[in-house]
BAVOPA-53101 format. One line per 2 residues: their letters; for each residue x, y, z of C-alpha. Coordinates in steps of 0.1 Angstrom, whole numbers. Example, Ala and Ser with C-alpha at 12.3 -4.5 7.8 and 13.67 -1.06 7.14 Angstrom:
<sites>
as> 123 -45 78 | 137 -11 71
</sites>
This chain:
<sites>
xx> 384 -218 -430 | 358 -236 -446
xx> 339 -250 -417 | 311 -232 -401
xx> 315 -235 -364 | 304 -212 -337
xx> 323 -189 -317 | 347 -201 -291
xx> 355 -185 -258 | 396 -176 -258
xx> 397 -192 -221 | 384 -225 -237
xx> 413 -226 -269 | 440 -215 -246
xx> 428 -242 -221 | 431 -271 -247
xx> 459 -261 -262 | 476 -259 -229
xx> 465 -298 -219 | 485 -310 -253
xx> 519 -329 -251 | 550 -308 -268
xx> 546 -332 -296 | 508 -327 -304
xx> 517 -290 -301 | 542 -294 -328
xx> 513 -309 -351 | 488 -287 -341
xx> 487 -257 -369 | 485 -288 -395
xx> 463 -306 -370 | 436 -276 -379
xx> 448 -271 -423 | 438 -308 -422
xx> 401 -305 -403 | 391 -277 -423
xx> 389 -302 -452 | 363 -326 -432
xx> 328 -330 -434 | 307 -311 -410
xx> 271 -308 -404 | 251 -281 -377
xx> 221 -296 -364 | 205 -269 -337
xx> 235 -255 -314 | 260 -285 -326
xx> 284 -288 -347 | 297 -320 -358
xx> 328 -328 -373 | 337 -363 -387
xx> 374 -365 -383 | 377 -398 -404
xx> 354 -427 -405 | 352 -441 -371
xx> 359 -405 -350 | 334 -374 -348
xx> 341 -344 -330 | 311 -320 -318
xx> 307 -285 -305 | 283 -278 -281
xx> 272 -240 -285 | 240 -232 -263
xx> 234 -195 -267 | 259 -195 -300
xx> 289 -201 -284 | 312 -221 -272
xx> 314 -215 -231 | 337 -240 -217
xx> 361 -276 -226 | 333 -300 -219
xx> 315 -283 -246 | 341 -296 -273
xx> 339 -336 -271 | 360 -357 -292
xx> 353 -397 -303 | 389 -409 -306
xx> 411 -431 -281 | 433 -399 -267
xx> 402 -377 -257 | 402 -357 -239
xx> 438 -346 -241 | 437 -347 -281
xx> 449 -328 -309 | 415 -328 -323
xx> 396 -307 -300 | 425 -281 -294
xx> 423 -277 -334 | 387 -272 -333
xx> 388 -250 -308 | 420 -233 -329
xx> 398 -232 -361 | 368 -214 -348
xx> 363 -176 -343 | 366 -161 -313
xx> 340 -153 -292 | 335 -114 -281
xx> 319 -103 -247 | 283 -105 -246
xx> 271 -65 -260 | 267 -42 -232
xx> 231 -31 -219 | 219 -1 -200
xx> 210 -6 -169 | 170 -7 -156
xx> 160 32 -147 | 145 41 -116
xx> 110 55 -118 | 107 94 -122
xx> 81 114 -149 | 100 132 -176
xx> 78 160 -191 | 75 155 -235
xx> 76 188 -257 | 53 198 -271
xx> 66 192 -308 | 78 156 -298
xx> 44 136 -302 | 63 103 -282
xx> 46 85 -250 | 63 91 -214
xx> 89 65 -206 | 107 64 -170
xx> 139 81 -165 | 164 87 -136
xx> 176 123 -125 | 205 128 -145
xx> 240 114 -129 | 260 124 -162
xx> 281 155 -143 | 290 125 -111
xx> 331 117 -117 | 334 78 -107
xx> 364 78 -83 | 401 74 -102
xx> 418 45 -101 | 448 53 -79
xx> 480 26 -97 | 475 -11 -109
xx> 469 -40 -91 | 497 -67 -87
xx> 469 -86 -108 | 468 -61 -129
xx> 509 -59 -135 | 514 -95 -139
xx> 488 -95 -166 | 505 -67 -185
xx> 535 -85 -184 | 525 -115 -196
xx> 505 -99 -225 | 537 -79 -233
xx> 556 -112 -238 | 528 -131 -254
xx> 528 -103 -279 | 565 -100 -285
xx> 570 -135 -291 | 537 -131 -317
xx> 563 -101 -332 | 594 -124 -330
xx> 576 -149 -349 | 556 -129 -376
xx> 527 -138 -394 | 537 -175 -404
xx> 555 -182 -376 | 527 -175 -350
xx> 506 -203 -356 | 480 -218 -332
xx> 501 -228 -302 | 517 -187 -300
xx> 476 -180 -306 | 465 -196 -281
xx> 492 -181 -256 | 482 -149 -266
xx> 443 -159 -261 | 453 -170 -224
xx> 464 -137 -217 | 436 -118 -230
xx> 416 -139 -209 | 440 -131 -177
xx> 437 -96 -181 | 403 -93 -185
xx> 397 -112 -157 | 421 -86 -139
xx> 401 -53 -151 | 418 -48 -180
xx> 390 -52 -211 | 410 -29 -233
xx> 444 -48 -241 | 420 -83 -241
xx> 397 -70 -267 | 430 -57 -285
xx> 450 -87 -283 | 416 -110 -299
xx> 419 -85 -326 | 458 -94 -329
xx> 448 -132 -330 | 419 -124 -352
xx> 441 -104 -383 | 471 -134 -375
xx> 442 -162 -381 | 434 -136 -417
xx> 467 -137 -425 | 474 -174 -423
xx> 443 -187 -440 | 445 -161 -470
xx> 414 -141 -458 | 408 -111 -487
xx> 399 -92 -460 | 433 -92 -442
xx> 448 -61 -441 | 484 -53 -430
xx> 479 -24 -413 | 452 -35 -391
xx> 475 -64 -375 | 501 -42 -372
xx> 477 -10 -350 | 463 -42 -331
xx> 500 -54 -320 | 513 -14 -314
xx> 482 -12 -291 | 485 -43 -275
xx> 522 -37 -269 | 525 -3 -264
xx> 495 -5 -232 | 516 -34 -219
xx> 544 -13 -218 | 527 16 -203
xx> 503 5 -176 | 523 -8 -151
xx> 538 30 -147 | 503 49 -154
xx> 481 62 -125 | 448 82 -121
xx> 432 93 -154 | 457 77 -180
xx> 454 43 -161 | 415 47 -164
xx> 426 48 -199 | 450 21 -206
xx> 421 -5 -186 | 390 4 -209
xx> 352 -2 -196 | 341 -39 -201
xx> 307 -24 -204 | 298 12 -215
xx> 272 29 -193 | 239 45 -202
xx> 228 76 -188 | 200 89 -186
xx> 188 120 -220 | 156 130 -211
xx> 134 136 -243 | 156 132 -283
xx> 144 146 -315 | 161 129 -340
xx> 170 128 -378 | 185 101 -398
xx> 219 106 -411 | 231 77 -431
xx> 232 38 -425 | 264 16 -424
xx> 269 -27 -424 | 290 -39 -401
xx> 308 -70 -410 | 338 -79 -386
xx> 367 -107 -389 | 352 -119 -357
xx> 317 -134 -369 | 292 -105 -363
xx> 275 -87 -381 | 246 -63 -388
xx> 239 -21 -390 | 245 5 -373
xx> 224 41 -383 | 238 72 -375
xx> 215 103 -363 | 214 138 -352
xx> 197 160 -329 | 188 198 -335
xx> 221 211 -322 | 237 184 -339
xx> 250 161 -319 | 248 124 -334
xx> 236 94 -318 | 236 57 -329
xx> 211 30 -333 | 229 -3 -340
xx> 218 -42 -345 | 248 -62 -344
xx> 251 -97 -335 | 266 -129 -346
xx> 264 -133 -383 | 276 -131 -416
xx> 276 -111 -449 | 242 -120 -453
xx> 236 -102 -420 | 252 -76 -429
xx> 234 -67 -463 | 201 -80 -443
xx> 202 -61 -411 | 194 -25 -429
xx> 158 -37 -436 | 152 -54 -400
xx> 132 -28 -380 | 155 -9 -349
xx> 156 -20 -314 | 147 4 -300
xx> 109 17 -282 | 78 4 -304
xx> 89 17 -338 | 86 -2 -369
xx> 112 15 -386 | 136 -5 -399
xx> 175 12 -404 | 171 23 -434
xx> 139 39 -434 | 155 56 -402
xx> 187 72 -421 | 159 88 -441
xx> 134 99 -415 | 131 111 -377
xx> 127 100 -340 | 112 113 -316
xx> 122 94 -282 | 117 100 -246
xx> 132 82 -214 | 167 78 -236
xx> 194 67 -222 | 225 76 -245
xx> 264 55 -239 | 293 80 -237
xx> 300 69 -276 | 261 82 -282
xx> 249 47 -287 | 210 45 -281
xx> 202 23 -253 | 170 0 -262
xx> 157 -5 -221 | 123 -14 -211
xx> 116 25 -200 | 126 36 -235
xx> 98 50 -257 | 102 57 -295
xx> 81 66 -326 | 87 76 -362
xx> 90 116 -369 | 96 131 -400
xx> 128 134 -415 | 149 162 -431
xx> 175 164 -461 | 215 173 -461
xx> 210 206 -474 | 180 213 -445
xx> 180 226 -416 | 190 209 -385
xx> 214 183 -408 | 231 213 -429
xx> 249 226 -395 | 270 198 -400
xx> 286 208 -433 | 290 239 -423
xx> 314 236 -398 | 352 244 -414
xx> 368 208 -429 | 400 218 -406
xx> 383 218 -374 | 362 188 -386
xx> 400 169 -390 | 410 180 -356
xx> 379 168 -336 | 377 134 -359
xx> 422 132 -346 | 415 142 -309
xx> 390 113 -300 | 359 121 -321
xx> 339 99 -341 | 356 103 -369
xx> 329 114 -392 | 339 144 -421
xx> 307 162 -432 | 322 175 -469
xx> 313 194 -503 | 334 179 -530
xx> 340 176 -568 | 344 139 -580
xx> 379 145 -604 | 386 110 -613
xx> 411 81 -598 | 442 69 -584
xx> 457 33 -584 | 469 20 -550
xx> 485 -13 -535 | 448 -22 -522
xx> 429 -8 -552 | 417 22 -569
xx> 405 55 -552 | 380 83 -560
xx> 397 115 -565 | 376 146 -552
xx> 385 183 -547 | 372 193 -515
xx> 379 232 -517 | 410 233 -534
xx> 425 200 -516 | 425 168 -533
xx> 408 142 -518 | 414 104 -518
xx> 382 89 -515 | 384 46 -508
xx> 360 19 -503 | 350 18 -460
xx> 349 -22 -468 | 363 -46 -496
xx> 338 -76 -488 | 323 -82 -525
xx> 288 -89 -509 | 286 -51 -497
xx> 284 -28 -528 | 310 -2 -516
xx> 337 -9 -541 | 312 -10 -573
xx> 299 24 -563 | 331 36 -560
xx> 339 22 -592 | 306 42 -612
xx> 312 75 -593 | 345 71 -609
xx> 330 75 -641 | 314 109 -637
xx> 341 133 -634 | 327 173 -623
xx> 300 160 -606 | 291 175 -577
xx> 283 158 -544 | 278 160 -504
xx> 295 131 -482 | 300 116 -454
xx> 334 98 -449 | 354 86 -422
xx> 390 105 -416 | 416 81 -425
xx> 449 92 -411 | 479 92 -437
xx> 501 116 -448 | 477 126 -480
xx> 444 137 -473 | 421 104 -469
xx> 391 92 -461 | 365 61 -465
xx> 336 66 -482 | 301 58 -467
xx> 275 76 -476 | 268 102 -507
xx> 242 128 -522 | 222 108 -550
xx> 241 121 -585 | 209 133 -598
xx> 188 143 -571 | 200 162 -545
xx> 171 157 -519 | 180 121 -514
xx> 210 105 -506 | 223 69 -505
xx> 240 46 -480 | 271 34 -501
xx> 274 -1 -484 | 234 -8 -486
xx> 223 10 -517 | 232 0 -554
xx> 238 29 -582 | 228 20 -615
xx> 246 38 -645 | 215 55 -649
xx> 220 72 -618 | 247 92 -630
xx> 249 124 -648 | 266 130 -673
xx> 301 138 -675 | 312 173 -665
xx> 350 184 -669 | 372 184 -635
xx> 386 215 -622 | 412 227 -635
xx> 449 223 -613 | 439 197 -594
xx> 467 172 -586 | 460 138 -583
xx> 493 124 -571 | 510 144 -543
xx> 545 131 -533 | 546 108 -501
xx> 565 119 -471 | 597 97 -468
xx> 586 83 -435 | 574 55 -457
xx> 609 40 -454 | 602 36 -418
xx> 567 26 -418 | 577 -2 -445
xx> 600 -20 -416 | 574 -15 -389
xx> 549 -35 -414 | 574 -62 -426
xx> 582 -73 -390 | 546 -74 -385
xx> 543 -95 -412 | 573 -117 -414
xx> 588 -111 -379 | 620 -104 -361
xx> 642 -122 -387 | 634 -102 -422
xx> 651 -72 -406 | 684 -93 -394
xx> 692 -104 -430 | 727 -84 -440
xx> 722 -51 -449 | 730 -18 -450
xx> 700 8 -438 | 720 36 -438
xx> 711 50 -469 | 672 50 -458
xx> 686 65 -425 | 704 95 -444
xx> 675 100 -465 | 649 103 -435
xx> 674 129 -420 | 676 147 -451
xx> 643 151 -452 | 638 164 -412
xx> 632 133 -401 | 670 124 -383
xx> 645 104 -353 | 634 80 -377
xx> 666 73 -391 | 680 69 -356
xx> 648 44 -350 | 650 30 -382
xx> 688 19 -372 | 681 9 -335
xx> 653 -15 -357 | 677 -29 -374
xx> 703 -33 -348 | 680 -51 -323
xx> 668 -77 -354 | 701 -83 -361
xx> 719 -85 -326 | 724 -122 -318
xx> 752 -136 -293 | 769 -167 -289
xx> 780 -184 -257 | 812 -198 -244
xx> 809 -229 -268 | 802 -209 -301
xx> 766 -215 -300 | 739 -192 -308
xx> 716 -180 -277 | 682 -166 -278
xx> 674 -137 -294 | 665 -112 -273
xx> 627 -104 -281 | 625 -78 -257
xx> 650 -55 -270 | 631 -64 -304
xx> 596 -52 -295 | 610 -24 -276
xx> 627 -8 -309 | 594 -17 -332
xx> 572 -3 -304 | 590 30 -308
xx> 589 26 -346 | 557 21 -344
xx> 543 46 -323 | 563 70 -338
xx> 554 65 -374 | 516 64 -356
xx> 522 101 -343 | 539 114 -371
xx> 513 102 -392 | 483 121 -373
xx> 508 153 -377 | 508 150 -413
xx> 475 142 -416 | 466 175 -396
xx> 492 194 -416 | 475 181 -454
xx> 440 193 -438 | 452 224 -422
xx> 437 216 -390 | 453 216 -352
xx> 457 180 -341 | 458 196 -301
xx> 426 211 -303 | 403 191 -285
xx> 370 179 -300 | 341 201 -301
x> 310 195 -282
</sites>
């Protein structure tokens, strides 16, 4: 999409599209190929669109988005029940909840250490150990929303990628807006994700990626699914927190980890810096708002909101903070309220003390925290041993004690330099170096790359979506250990996961076409795996399983009986998956996360 236009509530798309005749419907996906070729120009908060030479269309955005319909005005004769603002509307990105912020604290003094040189702030006695009541079962609301989300998203599946243009969008948008107005944040945000990867998919985005639409739909589908059933803890679950809370931390001592862009298909954009406390706990400082690549790449030299520091995000992943009144979100985010008091402290390096804790603790039970709900962070000592070619590009190879490691690029966007350091490191086999990655489940031991020890100076370290290497940074080549294996075999639970994606992708009727999956069924149970062959059959089986009534005539297919056998695909492939994944690392995926 070549227009810039500014986020657009999902209430306000599924609204429009909703006040169009069946036949502007039908015209609607090419209604919005044909306005991304018009002129547009953004004066202030509008955007306006001239449609031909007589008709304009504007979008009013006060605040950066688009609020309600009136804000979407349209020049022509059928206005305001016209194809032109539903495609507008259709075209733009979608507009996320404003970010949550911590609430005001109540005054109370909270003493400083002595080796944290920061000024008082105002705190509130500490409520972290209070249990808000459990939700006891769902609302009628709350049930009704599911279900309407569950067939939304099915008929999204039924359809696939090119099927499920704007009009199968916008139903899906209307019921992310109905359960979020029902207390259910968690399947909304999940199925704006689902419409978010479809819109990728359709308009050729580089940054669509298969297996992201296809976890967005399993969690959208398989929540549906299970909330009306759930009570008490798993129900608080399945709902999510519209907002997270803050609670009160007393006085933090902080040291800069790494930084990280964040650059989203949904139009924001920005850094978020990751630091640790003496015991080492991490926390996060973020700056994310509406934006682009530029943003992104921009955002690590902008100072941090939080207290009076002038430190900007990436002076911070190299230094220290000392704060007091904190007030810390349940994922460790830093709040940034009025009683919150900051100031630059000094730093310390990978290999000091408090920071070297945190590759000291075994890789296995680092897996098992990252697969039981942790942040997914791997603190490792590894030995670059060259690459590997895969369907989305090449990986670094590294052993990490004896295990080889696939290494990839955290983000493909060519304005972030990820992939181009990937691509030097390559070239410096037996080097050395200390990470940090993110745990990417698979059967082979993965993980995305984000931040590294500098190859020739061990004291320093750089942020491998910010900072640049140079060739000169490298050192010179050193051989690979010796044994290492760069290609282990792949479990055959691909043959499954392959299906799960192509009805993703191209929908119900790729899997009815005539033929026989019995062969891939006999394999999977040659292998152990005689529940995915019976799912992989059942798949197959509901694709294919269309009836006729008394005249001949084909009826519907039956969608339910569709998403039901992909859910179960899916979900399994999901869980086997995180097995493996434990299994490859030698780690114990029931353990719960450390503290």
């Amino acid at each position: 999409m070549s227009l810039d236009l500014p986020p657009v509530a999902p209430a306000v798309t599924a609204e429009l599209v909703q006040g169009l005749t069946p036949r502007l419907r039908k015209r609607l996906d090419a209604g919005v190929t044909k306005l991304a070729g018009r002129p547009s120009v953004r004066d202030g908060d509008t955007v306006r669109i001239a449609v031909d030479d007589d008709t304009h269309l504007e979008l009013h955005a006060p605040g950066g988005t688009v609020t309600s319909t009136d804000a979407i005005r349209c020049g022509c004769l059928l206005a305001p029940d016209c194809l032109h603002r539903a495609a507008a509307a259709s075209a733009a990105p979608i507009a996320e909840p404003e970010p949550e912020s911590e609430p005001q604290p109540q005054p109370q003094p909270q003493p400083t250490p002595d080796a944290v040189p920061v000024s008082v702030g105002e705190d509130t006695p500490d409520t972290r150990s209070a249990s808000p009541t459990e939700p006891g079962t769902p609302t009628p609301d709350q049930r009704a929303a599911a279900q309407a989300m569950y067939d939304a998203a099915a008929a999204v599946l039924e359809a696939g990628t090119d099927g499920a243009g704007a009009v199968l969008q916008a139903e899906l948008l209307r019921a992310a807006h109905t359960a979020r107005i029902s207390g259910l944040p968690r399947i909304a945000a999940s199925a704006v994700s689902v419409v978010t990867q479809l819109r990728a998919a359709r308009g050729a985005d580089p940054a669509y990626r298969l297996a992201e639409l296809t976890a967005a739909l399993r969690d959208v589908l398989g929540t549906a699914h299970r909330l009306p059933g759930s009570i008490g803890p798993e129900l608080a679950a399945l709902r999510g927190t519209a907002r997270q809370p803050y609670a009160p931390d007393g006085s933090l001592r902080l040291y800069g980890l790494f930084s990280e862009p964040v650059l989203t298909a949904t139009g924001y954009a920005g850094a978020v810096t990751w630091t640790a406390d003496a015991e080492g706990r991490l926390y996060t400082v973020s700056d994310v708002l509406p934006g682009g690549p530029g943003r992104a790449v921009g955002a690590a030299d902008r100072a941090v909101r939080i207290g009076d520091t002038a430190l900007t995000h990436r002076e911070l992943s190299r230094a220290g903070l000392a704060v007091s009144g904190a007030t810390v979100s349940p994922t460790g985010r830093l709040g940034a309220g009025a009683g919150v008091r900051a100031v630059r402290a000094s730093g310390a390096a990978w290999r000091e003390d408090p920071l070297a804790q945190l590759w000291a603790l075994p890789v296995a039970d680092q897996v098992s925290r990252a697969l039981t709900g942790g942040d997914g962070l791997l603190f490792l000592d590894v030995t670059l041993t060259g690459t590997v070619r895969e369907a989305a590009g090449d990986c670094l190879l590294a052993d990490c004690d004896g295990l080889t490691l696939r290494l990839a690029a955290a983000h493909d966007h060519p304005a972030l330099p990820y992939r181009d350091n990937l691509r030097l490191l390559s070239a410096a086999p037996g080097t050395r170096l200390r990470i940090v990655a993110r745990l990417d489940p698979s059967p082979q031991p993965r993980a995305l790359l984000l931040a590294a020890d500098h190859p020739r100076d061990p004291e320093a370290h750089l942020d491998l979506g910010l900072d640049r290497l140079q060739h000169a940074d490298l050192p010179a080549p050193a051989m690979a250990p010796a044994g290492s294996s760069p290609t282990p075999d792949e479990a055959p639970l691909h043959l499954l996961r392959r299906r799960v994606h192509q009805a993703a992708s191209a929908g119900r009727r790729v899997l009815a076409f005539p033929g026989d999956s019995a062969n891939d069924s006999r394999r999977l149970g040659r292998y152990g795996f005689a529940c995915a062959g019976d799912l992989l059959d059942e798949l197959h089986s509901a694709a294919a399983d269309r009836s006729r009534d008394v005249f001949g005539r084909l009826v519907p297919a039956d969608i339910n009986r569709f998403a039901h056998a992909w859910l179960a695909a899916a979900h399994y492939t999901e869980e086997v998956d995180r097995s493996l994944c434990a299994a490859v690392w030698g780690a114990d995926p029931a353990l719960p996360p450390s503290l």
